[in-house]
TIVO-2410 file (N, C-alpha, C; in nm, 3 decimals):
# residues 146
REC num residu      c1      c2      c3 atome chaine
REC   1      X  26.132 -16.614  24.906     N      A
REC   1      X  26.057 -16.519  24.985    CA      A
REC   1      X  26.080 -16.378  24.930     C      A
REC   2      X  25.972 -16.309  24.886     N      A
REC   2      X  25.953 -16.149  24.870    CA      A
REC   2      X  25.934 -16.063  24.994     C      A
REC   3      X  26.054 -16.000  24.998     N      A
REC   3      X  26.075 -15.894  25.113    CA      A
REC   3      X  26.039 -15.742  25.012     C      A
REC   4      X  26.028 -15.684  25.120     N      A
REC   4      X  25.994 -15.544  25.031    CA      A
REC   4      X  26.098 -15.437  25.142     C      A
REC   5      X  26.156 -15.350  25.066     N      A
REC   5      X  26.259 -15.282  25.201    CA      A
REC   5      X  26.163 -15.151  25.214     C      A
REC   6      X  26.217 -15.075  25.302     N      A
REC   6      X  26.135 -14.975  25.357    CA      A
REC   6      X  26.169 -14.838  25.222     C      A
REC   7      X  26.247 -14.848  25.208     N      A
REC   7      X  26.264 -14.727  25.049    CA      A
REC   7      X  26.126 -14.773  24.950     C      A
REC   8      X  26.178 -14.911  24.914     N      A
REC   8      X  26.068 -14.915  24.834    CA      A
REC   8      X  25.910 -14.904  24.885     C      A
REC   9      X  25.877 -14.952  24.974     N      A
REC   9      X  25.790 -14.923  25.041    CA      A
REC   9      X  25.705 -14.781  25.040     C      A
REC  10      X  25.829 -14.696  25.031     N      A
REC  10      X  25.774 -14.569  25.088    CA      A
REC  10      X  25.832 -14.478  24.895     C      A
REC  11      X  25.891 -14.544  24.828     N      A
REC  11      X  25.921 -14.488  24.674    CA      A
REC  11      X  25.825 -14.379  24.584     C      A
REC  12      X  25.706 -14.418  24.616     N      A
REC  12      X  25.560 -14.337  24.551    CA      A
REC  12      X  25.544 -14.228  24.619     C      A
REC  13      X  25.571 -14.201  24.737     N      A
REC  13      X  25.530 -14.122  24.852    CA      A
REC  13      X  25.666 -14.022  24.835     C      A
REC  14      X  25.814 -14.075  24.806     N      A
REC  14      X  25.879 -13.991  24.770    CA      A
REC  14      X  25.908 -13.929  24.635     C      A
REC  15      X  25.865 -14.021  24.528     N      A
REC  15      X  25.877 -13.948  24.422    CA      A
REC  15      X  25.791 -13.831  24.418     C      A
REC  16      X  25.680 -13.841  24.486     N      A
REC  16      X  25.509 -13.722  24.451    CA      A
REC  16      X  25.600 -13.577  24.558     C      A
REC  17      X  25.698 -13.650  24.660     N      A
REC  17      X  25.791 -13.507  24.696    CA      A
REC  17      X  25.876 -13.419  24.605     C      A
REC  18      X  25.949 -13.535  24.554     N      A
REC  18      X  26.043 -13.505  24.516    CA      A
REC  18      X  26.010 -13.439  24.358     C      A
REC  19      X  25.858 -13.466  24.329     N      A
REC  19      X  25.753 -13.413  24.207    CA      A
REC  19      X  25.748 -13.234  24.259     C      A
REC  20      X  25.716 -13.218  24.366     N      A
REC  20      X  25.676 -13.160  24.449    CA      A
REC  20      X  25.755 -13.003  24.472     C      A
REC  21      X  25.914 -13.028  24.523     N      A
REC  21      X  26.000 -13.006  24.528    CA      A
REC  21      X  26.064 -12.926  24.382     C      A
REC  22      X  26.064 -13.036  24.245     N      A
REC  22      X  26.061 -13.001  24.163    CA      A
REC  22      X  26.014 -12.880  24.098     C      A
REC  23      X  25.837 -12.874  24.115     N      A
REC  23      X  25.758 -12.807  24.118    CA      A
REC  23      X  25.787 -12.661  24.151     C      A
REC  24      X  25.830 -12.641  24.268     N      A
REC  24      X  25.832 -12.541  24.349    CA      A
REC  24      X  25.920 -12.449  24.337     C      A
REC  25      X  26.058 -12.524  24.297     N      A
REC  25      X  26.194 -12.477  24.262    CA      A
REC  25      X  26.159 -12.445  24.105     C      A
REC  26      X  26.100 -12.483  24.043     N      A
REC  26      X  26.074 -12.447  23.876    CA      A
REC  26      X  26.014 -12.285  23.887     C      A
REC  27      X  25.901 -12.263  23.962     N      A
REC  27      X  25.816 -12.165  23.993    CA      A
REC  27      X  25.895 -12.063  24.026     C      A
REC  28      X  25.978 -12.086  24.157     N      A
REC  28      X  26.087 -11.968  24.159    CA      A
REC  28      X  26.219 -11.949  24.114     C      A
REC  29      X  26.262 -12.056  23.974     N      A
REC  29      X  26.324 -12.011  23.849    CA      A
REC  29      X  26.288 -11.923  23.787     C      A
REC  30      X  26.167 -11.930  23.818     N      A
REC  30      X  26.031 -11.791  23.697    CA      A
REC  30      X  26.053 -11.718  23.740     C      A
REC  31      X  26.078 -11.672  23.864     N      A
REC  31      X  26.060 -11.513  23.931    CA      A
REC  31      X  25.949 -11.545  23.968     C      A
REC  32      X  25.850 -11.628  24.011     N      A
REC  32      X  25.707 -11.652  24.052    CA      A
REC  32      X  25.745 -11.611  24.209     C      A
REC  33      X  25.633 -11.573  24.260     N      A
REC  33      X  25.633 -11.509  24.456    CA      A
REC  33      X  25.546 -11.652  24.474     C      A
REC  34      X  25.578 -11.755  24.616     N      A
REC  34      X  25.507 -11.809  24.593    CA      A
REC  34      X  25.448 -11.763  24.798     C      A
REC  35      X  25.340 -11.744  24.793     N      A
REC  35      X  25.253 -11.689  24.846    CA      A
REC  35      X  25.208 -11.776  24.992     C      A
REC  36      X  25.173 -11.856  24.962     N      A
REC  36      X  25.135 -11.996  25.026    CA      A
REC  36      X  25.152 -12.142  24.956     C      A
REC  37      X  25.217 -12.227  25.058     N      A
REC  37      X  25.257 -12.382  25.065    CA      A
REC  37      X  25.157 -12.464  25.177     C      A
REC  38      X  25.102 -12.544  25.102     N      A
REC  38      X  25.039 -12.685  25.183    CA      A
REC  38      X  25.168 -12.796  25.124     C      A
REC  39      X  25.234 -12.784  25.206     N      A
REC  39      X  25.320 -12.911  25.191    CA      A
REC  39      X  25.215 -13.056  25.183     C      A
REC  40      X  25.144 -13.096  25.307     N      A
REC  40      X  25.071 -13.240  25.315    CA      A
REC  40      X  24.995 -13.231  25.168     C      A
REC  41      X  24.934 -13.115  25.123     N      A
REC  41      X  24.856 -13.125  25.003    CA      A
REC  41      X  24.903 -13.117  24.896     C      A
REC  42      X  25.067 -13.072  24.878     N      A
REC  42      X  25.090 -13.048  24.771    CA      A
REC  42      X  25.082 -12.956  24.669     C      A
REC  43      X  25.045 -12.863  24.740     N      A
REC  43      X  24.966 -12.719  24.690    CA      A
REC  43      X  25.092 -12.599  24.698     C      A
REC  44      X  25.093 -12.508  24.608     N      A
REC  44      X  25.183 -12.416  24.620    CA      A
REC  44      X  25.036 -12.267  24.560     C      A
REC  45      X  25.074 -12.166  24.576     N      A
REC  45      X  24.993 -12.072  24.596    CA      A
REC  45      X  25.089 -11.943  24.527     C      A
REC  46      X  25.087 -11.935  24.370     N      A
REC  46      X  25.199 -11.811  24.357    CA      A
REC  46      X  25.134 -11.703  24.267     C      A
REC  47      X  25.226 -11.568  24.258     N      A
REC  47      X  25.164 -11.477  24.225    CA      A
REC  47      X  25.267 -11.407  24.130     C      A
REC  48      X  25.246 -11.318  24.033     N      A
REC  48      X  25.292 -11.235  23.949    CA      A
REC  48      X  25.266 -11.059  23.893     C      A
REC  49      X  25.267 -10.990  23.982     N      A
REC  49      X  25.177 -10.854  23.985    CA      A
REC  49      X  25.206 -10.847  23.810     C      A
REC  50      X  25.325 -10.859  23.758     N      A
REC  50      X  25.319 -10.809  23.618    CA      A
REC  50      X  25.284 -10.855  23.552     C      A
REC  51      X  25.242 -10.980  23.546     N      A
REC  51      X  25.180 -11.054  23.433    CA      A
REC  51      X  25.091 -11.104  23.486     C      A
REC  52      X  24.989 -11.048  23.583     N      A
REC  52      X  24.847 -11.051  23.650    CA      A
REC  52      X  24.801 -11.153  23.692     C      A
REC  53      X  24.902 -11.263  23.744     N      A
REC  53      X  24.884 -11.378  23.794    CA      A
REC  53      X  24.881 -11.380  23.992     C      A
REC  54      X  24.776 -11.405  23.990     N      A
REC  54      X  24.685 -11.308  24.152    CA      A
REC  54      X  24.675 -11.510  24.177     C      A
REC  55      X  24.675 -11.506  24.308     N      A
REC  55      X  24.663 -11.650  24.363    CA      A
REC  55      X  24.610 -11.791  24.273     C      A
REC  56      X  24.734 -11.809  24.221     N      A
REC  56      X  24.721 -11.920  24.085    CA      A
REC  56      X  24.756 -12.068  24.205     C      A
REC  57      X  24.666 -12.176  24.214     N      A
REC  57      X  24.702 -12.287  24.293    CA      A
REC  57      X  24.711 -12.367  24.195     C      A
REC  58      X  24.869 -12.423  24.236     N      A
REC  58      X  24.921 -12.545  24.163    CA      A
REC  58      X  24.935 -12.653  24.265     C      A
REC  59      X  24.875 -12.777  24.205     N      A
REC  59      X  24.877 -12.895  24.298    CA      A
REC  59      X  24.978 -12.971  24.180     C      A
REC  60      X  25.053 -13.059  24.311     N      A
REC  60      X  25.065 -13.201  24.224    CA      A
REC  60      X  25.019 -13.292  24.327     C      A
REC  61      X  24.928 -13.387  24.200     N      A
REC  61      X  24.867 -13.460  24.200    CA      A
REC  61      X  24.875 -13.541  24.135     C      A
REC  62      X  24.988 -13.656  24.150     N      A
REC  62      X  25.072 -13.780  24.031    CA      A
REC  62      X  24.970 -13.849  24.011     C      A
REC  63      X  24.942 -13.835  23.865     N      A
REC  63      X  25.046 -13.850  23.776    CA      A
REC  63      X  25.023 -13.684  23.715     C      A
REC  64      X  24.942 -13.565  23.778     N      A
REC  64      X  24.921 -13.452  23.702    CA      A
REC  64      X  24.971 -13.361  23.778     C      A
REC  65      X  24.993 -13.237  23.696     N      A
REC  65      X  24.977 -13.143  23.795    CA      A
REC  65      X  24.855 -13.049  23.791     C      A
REC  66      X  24.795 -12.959  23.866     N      A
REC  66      X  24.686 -12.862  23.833    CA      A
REC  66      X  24.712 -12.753  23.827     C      A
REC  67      X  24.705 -12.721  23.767     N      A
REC  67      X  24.724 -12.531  23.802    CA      A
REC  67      X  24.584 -12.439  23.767     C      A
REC  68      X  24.553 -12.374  23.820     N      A
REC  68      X  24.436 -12.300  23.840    CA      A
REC  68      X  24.405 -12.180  23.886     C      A
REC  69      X  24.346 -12.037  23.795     N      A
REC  69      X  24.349 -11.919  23.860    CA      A
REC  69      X  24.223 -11.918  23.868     C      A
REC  70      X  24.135 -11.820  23.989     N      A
REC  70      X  24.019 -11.810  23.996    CA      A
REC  70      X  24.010 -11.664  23.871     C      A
REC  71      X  23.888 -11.638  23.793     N      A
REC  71      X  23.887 -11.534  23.693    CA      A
REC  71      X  23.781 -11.387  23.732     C      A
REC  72      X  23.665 -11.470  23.753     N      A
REC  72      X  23.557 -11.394  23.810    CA      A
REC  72      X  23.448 -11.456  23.825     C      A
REC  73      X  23.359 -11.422  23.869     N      A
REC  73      X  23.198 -11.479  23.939    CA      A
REC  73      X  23.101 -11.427  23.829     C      A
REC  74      X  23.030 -11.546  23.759     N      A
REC  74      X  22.905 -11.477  23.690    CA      A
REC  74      X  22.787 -11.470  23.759     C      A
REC  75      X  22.750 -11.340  23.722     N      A
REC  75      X  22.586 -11.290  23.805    CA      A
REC  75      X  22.448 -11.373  23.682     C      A
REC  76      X  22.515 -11.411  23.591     N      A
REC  76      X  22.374 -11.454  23.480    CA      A
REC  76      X  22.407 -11.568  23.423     C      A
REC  77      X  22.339 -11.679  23.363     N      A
REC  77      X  22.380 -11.765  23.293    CA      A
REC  77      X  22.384 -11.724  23.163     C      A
REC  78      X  22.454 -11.678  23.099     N      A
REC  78      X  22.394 -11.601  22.990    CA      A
REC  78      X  22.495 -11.678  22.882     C      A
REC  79      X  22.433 -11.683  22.757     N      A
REC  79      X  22.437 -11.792  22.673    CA      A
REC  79      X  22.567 -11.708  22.570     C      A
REC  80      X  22.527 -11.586  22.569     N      A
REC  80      X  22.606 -11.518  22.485    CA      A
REC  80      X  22.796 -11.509  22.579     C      A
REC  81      X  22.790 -11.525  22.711     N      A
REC  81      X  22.892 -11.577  22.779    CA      A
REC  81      X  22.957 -11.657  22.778     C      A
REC  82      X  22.866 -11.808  22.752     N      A
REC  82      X  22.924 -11.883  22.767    CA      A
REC  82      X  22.975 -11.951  22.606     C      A
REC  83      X  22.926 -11.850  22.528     N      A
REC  83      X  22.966 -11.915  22.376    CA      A
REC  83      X  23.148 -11.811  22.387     C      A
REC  84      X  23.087 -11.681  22.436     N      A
REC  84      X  23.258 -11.584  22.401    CA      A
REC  84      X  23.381 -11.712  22.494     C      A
REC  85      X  23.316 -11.736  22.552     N      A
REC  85      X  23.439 -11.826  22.673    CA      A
REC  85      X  23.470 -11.937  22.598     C      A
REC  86      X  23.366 -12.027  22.565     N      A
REC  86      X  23.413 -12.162  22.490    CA      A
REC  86      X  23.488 -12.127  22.321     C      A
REC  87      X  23.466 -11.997  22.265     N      A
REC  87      X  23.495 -11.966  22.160    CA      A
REC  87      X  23.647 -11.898  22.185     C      A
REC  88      X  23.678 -11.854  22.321     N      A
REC  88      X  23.824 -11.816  22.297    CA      A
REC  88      X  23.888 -11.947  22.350     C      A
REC  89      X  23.833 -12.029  22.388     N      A
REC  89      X  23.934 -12.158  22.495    CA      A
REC  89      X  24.010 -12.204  22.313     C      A
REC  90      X  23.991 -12.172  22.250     N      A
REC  90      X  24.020 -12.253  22.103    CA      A
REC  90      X  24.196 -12.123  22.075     C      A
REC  91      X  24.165 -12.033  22.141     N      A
REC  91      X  24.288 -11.901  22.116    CA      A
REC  91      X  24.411 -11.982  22.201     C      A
REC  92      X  24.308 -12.014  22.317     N      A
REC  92      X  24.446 -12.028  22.452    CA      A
REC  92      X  24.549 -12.158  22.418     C      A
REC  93      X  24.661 -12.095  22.418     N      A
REC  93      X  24.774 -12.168  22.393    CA      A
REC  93      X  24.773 -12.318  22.457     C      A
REC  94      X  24.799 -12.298  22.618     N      A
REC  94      X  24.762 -12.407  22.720    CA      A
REC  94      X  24.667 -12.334  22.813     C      A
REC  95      X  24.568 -12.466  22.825     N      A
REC  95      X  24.507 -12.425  22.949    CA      A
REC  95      X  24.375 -12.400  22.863     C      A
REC  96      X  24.263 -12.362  22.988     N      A
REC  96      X  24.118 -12.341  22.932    CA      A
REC  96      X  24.041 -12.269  23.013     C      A
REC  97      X  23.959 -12.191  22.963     N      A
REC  97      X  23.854 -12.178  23.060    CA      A
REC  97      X  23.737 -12.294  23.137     C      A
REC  98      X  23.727 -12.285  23.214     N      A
REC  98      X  23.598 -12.422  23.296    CA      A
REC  98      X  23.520 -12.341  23.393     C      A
REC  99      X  23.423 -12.353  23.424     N      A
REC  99      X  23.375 -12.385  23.510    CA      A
REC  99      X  23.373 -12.450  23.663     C      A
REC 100      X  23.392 -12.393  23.776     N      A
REC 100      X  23.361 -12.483  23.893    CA      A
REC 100      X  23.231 -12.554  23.891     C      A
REC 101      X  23.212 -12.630  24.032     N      A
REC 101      X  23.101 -12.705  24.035    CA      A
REC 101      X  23.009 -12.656  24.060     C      A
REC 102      X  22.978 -12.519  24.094     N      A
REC 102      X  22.861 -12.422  24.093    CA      A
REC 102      X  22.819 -12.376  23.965     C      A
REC 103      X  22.888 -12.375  23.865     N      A
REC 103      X  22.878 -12.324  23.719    CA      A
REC 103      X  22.884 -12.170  23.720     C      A
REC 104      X  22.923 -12.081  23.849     N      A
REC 104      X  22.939 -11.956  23.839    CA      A
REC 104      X  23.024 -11.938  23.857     C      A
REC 105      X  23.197 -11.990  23.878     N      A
REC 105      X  23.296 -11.933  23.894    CA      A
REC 105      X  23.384 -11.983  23.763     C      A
REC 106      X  23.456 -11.893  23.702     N      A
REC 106      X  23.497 -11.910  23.609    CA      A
REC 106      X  23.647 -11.907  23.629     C      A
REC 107      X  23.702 -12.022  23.557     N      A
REC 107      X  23.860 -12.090  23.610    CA      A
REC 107      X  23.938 -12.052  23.503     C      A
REC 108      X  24.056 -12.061  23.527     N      A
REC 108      X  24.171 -12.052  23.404    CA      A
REC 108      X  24.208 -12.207  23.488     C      A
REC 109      X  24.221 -12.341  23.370     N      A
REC 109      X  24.269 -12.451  23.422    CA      A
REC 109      X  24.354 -12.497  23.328     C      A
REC 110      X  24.466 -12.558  23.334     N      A
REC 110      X  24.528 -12.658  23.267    CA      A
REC 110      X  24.611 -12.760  23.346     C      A
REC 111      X  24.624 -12.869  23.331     N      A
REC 111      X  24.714 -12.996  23.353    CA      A
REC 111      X  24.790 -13.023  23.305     C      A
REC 112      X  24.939 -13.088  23.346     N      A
REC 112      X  25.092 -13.101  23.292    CA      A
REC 112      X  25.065 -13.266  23.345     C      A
REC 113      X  25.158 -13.313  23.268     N      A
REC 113      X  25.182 -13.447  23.291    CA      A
REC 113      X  25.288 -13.464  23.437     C      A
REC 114      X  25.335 -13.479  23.544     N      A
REC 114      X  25.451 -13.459  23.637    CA      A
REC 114      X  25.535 -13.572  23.631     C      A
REC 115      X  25.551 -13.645  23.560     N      A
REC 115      X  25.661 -13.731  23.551    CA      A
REC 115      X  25.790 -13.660  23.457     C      A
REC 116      X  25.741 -13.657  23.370     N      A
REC 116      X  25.859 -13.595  23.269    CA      A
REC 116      X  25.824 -13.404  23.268     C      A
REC 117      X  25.802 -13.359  23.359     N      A
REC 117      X  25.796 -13.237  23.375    CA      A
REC 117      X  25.900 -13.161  23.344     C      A
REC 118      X  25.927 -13.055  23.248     N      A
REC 118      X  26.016 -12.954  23.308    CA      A
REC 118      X  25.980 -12.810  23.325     C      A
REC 119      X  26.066 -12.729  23.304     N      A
REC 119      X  26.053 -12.586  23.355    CA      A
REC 119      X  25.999 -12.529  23.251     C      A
REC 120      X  26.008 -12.564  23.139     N      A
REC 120      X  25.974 -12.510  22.999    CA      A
REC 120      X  25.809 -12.501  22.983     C      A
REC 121      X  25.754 -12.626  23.032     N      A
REC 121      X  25.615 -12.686  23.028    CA      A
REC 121      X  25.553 -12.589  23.095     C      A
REC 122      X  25.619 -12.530  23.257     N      A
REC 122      X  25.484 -12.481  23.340    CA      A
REC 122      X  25.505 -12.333  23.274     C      A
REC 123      X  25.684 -12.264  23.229     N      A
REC 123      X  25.683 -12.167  23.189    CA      A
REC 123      X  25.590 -12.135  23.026     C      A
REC 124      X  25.530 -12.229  22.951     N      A
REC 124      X  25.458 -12.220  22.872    CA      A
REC 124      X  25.266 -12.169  22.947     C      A
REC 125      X  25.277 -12.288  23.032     N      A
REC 125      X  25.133 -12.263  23.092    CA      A
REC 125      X  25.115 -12.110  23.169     C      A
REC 126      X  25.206 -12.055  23.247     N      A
REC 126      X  25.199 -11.945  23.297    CA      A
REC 126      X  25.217 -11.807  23.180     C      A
REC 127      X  25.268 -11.798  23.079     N      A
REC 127      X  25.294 -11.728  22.980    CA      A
REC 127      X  25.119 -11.765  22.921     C      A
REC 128      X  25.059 -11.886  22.890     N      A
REC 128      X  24.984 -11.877  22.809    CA      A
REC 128      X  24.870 -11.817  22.914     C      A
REC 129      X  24.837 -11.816  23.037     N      A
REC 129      X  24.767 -11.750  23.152    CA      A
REC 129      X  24.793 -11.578  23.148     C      A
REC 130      X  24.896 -11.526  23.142     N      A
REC 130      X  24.930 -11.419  23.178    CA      A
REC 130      X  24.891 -11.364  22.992     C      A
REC 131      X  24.919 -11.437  22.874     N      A
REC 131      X  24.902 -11.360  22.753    CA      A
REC 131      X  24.732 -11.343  22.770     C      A
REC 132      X  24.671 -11.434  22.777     N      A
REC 132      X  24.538 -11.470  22.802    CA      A
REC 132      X  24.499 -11.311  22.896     C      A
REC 133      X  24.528 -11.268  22.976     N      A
REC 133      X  24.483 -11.184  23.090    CA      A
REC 133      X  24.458 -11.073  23.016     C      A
REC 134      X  24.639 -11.016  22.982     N      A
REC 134      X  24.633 -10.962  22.914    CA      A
REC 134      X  24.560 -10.891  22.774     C      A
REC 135      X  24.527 -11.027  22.694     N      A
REC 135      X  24.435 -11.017  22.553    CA      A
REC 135      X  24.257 -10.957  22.621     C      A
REC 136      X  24.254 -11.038  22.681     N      A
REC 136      X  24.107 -11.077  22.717    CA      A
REC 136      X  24.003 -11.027  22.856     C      A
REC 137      X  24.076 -10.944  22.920     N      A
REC 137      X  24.083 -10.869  23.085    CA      A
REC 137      X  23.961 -10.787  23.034     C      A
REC 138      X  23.973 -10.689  22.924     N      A
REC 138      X  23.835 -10.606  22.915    CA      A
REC 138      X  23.720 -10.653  22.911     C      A
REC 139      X  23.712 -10.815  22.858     N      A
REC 139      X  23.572 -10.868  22.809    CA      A
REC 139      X  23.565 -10.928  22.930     C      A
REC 140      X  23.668 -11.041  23.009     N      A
REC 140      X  23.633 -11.062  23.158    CA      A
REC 140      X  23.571 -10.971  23.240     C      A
REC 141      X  23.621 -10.854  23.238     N      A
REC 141      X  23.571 -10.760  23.323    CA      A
REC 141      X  23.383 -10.721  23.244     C      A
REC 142      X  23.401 -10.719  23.150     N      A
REC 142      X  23.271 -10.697  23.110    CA      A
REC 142      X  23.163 -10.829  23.111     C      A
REC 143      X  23.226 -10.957  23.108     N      A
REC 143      X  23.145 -11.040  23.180    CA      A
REC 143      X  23.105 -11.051  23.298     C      A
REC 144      X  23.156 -11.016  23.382     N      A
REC 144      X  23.161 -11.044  23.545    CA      A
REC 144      X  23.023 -10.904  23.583     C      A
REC 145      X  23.002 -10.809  23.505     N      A
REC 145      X  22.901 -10.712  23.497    CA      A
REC 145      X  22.795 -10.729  23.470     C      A
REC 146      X  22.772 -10.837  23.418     N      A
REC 146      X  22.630 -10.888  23.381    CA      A
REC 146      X  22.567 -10.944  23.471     C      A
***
């Protein structure tokens, strides 16, 4: 007879915490502010005035994690936009520019694997977000004008 005990039972549900947990405590190794927590969702909400990281939402979501800054809203579909954006995603270290599902909000996105996660990984993704801001903030701003 196969019994199943209540740990194991419930094992998936604690590792995606204990993913979670991980997560959170890595962020404020960084010096990251973290802003807002959806614990049930898994969501953390953090910020960086100096390295221009304004409400960046990181989910985990096993087997990934998400991390995601909103950038700006385009007023045009404009072709010459969307070539400068897909032509720097090739610069960015980690991470990319995308699209939401409206095709007018423009994302900073990348995904980490969360099993073998460490601190090094998200401190790469947030460095490659914040160099990104930095490099590229004048032409954002001059996209979002059109």
């Amino acid at each position: 007879m196969f019994l199943i005990t209540f740990e194991q039972q419930f094992k998936p549900f604690n590792r995606m915490k204990d993913n979670f947990e991980k997560v959170k405590n890595f962020v404020l190794d960084l010096g990251y502010t973290i802003s807002k927590t959806v614990e049930e969702d898994q969501i953390i909400v953090i910020n960086d005035e100096d390295s221009g990281i304004a409400n960046c939402v990181i989910g985990c979501a096993d087997p990934i994690l998400i991390m995601e800054q909103f950038l700006m809203e385009l007023n045009s579909d404009s072709k010459e936009i969307f070539k400068s954006l897909l032509m720097k995603n090739r610069d960015i270290i980690h991470g990319a520019f995308v699209l939401d599902e409206t095709g007018k909000k423009v994302i900073f996105r990348d995904t980490l694997q969360i099993s073998n996660l460490n601190k090094n990984e998200i401190e790469g993704s947030l460095n490659s977000l914040s160099l990104l801001l930095s490099e590229y903030s004048d032409e954002l701003i001059r996209f979002s004008k059109k």
